[in-house]
C-alpha positions in Angstrom: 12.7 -40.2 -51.1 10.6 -41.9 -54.0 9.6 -39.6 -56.7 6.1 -39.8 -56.1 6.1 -38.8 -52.2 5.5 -34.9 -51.4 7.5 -33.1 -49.9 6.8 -31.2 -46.6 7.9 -27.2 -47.2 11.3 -26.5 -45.5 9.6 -23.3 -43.4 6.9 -25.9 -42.4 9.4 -28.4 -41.1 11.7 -26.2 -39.3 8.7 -24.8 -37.5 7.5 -28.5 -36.3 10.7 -29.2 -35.1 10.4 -25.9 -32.8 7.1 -27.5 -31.6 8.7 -30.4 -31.0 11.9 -29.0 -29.0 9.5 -26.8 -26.9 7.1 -30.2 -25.6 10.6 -31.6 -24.3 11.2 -28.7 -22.6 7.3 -28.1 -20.8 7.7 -31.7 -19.9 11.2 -31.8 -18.9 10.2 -28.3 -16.8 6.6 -30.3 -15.4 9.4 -33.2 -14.3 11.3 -30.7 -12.5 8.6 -28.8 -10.5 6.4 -32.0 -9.5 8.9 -32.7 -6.6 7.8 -29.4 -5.0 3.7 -30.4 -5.9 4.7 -33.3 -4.0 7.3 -32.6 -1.2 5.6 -32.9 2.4 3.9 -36.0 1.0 6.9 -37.7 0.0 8.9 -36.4 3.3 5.9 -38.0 5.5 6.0 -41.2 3.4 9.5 -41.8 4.0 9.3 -40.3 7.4 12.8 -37.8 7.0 13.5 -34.5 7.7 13.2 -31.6 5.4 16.8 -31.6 4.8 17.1 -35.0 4.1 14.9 -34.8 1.1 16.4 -31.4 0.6 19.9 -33.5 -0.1 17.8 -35.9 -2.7 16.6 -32.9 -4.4 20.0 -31.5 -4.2 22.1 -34.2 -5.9 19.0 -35.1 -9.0 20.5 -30.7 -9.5 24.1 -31.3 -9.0 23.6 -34.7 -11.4 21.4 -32.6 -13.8 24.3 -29.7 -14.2 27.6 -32.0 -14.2 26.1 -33.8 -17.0 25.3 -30.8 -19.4 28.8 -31.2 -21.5 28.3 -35.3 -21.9 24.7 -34.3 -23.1 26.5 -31.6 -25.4 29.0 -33.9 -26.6 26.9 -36.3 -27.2 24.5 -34.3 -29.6 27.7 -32.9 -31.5 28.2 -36.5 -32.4 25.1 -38.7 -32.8 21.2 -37.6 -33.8 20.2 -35.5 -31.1 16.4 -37.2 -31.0 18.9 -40.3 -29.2 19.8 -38.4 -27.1 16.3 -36.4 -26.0 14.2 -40.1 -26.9 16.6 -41.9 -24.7 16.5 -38.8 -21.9 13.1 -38.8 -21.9 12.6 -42.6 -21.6 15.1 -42.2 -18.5 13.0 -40.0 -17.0 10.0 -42.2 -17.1 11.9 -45.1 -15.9 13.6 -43.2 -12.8 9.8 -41.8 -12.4 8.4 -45.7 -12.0 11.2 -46.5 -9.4 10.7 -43.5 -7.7 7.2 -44.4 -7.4 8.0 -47.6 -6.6 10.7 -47.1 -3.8 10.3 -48.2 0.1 14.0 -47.2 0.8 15.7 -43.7 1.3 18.2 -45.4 -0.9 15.7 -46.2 -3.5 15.2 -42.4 -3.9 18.2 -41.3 -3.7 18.9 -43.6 -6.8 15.5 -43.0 -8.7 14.7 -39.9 -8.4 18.6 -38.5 -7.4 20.2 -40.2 -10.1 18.1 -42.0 -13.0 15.6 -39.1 -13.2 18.3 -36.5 -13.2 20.1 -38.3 -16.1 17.2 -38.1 -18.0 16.7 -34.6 -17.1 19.6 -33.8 -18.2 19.4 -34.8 -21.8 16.2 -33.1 -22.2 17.5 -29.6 -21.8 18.5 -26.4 -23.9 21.7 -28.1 -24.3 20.3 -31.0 -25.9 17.9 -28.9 -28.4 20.1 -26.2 -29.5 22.1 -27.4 -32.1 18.7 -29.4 -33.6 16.8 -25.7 -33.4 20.0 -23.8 -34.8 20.8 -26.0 -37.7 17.1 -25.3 -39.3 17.5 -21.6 -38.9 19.9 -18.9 -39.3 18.1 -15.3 -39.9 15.1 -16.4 -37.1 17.8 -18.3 -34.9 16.9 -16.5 -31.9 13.2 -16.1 -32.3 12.9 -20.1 -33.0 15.2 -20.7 -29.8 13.6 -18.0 -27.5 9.9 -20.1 -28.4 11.9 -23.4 -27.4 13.1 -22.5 -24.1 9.9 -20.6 -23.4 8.6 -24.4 -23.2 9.8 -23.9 -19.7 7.5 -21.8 -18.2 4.8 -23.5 -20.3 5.5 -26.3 -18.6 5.5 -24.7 -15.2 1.9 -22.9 -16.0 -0.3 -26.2 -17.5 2.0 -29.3 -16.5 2.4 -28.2 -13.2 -0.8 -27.7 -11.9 -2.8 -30.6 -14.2 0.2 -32.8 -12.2 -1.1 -31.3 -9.0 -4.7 -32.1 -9.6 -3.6 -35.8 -10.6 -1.8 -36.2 -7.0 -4.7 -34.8 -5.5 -7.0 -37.9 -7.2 -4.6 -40.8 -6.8 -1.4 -39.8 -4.4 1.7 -38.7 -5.5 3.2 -42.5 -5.8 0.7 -43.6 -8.4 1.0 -40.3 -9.9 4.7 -41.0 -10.4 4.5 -44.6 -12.1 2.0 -43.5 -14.7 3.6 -40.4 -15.9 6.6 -42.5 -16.0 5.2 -45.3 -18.0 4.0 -42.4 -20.2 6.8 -40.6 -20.8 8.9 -44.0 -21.3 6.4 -45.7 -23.7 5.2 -42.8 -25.4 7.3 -39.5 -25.0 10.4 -41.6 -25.9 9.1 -43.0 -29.3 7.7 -40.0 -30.1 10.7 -37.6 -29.6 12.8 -40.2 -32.1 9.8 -39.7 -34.8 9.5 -36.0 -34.1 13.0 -34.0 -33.3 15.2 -34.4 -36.8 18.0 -32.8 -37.7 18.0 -30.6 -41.4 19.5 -32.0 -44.3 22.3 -29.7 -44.5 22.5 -27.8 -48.1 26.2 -28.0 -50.1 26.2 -25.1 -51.9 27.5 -22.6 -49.1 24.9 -21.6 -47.7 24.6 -23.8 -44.5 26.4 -22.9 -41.7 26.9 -26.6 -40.4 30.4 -28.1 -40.2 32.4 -25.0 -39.3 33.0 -23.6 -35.7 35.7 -23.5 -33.7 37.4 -26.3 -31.1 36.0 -26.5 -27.9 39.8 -25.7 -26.4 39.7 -22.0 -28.6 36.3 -21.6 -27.0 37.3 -22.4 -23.4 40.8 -19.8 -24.0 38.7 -17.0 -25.4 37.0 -14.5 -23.1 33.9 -14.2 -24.2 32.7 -18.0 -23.3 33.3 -16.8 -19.3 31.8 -13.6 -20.1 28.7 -15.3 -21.2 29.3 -17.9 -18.0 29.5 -14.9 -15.9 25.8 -14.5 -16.9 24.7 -17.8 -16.5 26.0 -18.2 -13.0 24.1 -15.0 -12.2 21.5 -16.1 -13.7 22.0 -19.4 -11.6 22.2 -17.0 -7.9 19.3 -14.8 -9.1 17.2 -18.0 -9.9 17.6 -19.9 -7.2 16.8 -16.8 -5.2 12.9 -16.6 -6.3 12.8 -20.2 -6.0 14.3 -20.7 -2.7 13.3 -17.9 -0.7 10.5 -15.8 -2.2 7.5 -17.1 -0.2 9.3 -17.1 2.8 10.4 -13.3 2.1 6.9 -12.2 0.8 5.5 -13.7 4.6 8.2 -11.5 6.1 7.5 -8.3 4.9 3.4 -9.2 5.9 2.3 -10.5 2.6 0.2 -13.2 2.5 0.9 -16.8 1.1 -1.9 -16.4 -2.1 0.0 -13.3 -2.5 2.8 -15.1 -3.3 1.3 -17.4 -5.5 0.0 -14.8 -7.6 3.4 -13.3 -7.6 5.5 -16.6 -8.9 2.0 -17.1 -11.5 2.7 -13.7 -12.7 6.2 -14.2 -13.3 5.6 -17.2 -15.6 3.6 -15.9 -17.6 6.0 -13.0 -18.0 8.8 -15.7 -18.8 7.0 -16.9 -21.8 6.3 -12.9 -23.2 9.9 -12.1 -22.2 11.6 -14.9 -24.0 9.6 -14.1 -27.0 10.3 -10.5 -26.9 13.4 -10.7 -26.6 14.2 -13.2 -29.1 12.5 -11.2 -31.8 14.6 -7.9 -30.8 17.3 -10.3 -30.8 16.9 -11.3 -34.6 17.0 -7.5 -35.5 19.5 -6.1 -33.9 23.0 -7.2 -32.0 22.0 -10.1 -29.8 24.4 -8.8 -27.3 21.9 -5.3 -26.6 18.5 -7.7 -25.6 20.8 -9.9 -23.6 22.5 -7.1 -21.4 18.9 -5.5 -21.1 18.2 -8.7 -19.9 20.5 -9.0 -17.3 19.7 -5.5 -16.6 16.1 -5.8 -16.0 16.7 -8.9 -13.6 19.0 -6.9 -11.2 16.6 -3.8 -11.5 13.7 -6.2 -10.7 15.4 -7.6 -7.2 16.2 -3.7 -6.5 12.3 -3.0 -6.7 11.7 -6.0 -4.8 13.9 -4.5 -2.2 11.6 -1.2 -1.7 8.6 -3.1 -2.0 8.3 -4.4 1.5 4.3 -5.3 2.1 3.3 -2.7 -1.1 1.5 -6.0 -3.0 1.7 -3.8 -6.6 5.7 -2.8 -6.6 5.9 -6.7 -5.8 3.8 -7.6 -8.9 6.0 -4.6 -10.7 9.1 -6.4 -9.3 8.3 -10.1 -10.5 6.8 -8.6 -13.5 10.4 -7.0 -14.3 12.3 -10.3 -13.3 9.8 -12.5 -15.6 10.4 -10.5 -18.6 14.5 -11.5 -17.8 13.5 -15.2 -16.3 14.1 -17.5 -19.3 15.4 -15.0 -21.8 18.6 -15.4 -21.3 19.0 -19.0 -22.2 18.4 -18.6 -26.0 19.8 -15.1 -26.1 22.9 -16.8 -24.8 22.6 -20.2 -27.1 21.7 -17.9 -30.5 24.9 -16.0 -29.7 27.4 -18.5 -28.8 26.0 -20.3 -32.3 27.8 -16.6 -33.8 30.6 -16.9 -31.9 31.8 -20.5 -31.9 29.7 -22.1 -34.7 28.1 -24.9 -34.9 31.0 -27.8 -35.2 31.3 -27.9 -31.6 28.3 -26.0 -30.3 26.3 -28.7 -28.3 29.8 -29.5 -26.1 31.2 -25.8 -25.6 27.2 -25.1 -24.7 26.8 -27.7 -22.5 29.9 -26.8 -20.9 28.9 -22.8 -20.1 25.6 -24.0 -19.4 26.8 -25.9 -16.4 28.0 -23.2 -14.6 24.4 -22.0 -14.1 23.7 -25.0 -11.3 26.6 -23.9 -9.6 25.3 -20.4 -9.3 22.1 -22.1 -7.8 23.9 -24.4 -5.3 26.0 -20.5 -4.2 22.8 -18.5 -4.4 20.9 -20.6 -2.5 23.3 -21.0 0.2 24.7 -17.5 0.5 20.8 -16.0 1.1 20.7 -18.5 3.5 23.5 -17.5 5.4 23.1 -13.7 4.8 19.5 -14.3 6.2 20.8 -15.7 9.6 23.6 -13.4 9.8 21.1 -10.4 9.4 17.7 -11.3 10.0 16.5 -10.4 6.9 16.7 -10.9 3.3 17.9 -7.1 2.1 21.6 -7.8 2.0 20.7 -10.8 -0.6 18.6 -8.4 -2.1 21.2 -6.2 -3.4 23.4 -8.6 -4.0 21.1 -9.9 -6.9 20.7 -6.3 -7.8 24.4 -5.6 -7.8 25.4 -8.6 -9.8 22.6 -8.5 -12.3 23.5 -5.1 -13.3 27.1 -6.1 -13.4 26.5 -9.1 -15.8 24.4 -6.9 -17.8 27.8 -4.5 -18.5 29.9 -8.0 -18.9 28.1 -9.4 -21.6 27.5 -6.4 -23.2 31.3 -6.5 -23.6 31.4 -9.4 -25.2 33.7 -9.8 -28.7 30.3 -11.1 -30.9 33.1 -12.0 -34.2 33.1 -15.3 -34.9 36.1 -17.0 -33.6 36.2 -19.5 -36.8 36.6 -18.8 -40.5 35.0 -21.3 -43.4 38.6 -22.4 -44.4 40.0 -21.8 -41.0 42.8 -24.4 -40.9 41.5 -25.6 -37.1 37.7 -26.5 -38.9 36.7 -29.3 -39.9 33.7 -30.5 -41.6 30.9 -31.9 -39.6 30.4 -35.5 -39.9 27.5 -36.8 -41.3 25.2 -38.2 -38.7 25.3 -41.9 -38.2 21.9 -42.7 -39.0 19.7 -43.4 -41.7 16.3 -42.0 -42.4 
């Protein structure tokens, strides 16, 4: 940098790049929820049943999860803003031929596969390592604001999208945010999302972590799996079938609504909550309250039947717990593993939460027609909630990697030049 240019303060910079993390996530989350804005529309267009589009939907989640460790590995290797700019320029271009396709196997590849490989490499996995490098002591705080861009995008994306299809139809709707998000978001995630200079006096933590095959042997990575697949059953619970239970038990569909709005909002509180208990105390304690509260919140859901407040009490409880487990999880596998590796043995434990969705959804399903009801589902999600609070609680939080540790080696500088 010449001599004569001014420097941007360190704390200043660290915090714009959690500005910038968080946008990819709202936008990657507003990508993910405007195929339910949108679905009778595109079912009638393409004139297919419910589960047909159901199996498109299906395989852009199955493509999004399998690819978490290629993102991962891919950020431990090369500039992560590649990886996010080139994600989110995937997901305008699978947008466009979505918007764009006459065939069922047009959608299947647009929105199945291009969008969900762009999807993909806009998630937590692919802004962790960038958020962790620039802090250490605030770790969990910064990453806890990140993935609260989730729910952010789920509360103003979501419905400005909804408004938009409303004006022009969900096709045109689809080519311009994807010329959008291609031409603009792209670029301006390679401007934005940079990776910290690391210092060489010690006092960086970058370069040193353990090998993704010690992190796959040791217990606490399927500990902390253990959670994220119950977080992936519990999720896809709400998602799936909460409307349809809330009609059940004589609730009415606005009722709903103001249930799932509720609980957004309480995603965004609860992830910053947490995250700042987090940075003061063992990481482990908010994290097991956090599993915790989502298995208590599915036990008041139970006994709520048609009482409208103990089913704002219940999705208030689950809120707090929706998206806090995500950084809680990232901030302590940073501890545990370091940061050599962390994007891949991430990527890798985050994958296991899709597969909880694709059981989850599934088993209610089946538990529903094998009862009538949704109450053995029910406590199931309390039962294992409360189980994978105790489970990660468990978990061995020393580092399984030493400075000189003869398996570590130093990080390689990025290849890139600024």
């Amino acid at each position: 940098m010449a001599s004569g240019t001014p420097r941007i303060p360190v704390s200043m910079l660290r915090w714009g790049i959690v500005v910038a993390a968080t946008l990819v996530l709202a936008v990657a989350a507003g990508g993910r929820f405007l195929i339910g804005v949108v679905f009778d529309q595109v079912r009638d267009s393409f004139e297919i049943t419910h589960g047909t589009l159901g199996l498109v939907v299906s395989m852009n989640v199955l493509v999004v999860g399998i690819s978490q460790p290629l993102v991962g590995w891919l950020v431990d290797r090369y500039p992560a803003r590649y990886v996010t700019g080139g994600g989110m320029a995937l997901v305008g271009i699978g947008l466009v031929l979505t918007g764009f396709s006459q065939t069922l196997f047009n959608l299947f590849f647009g929105y199945g596969l291009v969008v969900a490989l762009g999807l993909a490499a806009v998630s937590p996995v692919a802004v962790t390592p960038v958020v962790a490098g620039w802090f250490q002591k605030k770790r969990a705080t910064a990453l806890s604001i990140v993935n609260a861009g989730g729910s952010i995008g789920q509360l103003a994306i979501v419905p400005a999208l909804t408004i938009t299809v409303g004006a022009i139809g969900w096709q045109s709707s689809y080519i311009y945010l994807g010329i959008g998000l291609a031409v603009i978001g792209g670029p301006l995630l390679l401007l934005l999302l940079r990776e910290r200079e690391e210092a060489t006096d010690g006092s960086s933590d970058a370069g040193f972590g353990c090998t993704v095959q010690r992190a796959l042997r040791s217990r606490s990575f399927w500990q902390l799996g253990w959670g994220f697949l119950v977080c992936g059953i519990t999720m896809a619970w709400v998602m799936t079938f909460f409307v349809d239970y809330a009609l059940e038990t004589g609730l009415t569909r606005n009722n709903a609504a103001v249930g799932l709005s509720l609980m957004g909002g309480m995603a965004i509180l609860g992830s910053l909550m947490m995250g700042w208990w987090a940075d003061r105390t063992d990481k482990l304690i908010p994290l097991s309250v956090t599993y915790m509260m989502r298995g208590g919140g599915f036990a008041i859901l139970f006994f709520a039947g048609a009482s409208f407040p103990l089913v704002l009490l219940a999705m208030t409880v689950i809120g707090i717990s929706w998206t806090a487990t995500v950084p809680l999880t990232s901030a302590v596998s940073a501890d545990i593993y370091g940061r050599l590796r962390l994007g891949t043995i991430f990527g890798l434990m985050f994958a296991i939460m899709p597969l909880g969705s694709a059981m989850g959804s599934a088993a209610a399903g089946f538990l529903h027609d094998l009862t009538g009801s949704y109450n053995v589902s029910l406590w199931m999600n309390a039962t294992i909630g409360i189980t994978a609070g105790i489970v990660v609680f468990l978990v061995k939080s020393s580092p399984l990697f030493e400075r000189r540790h003869t398996e570590v080696t130093p990080r390689p500088a990025p290849a890139h030049a600024d």
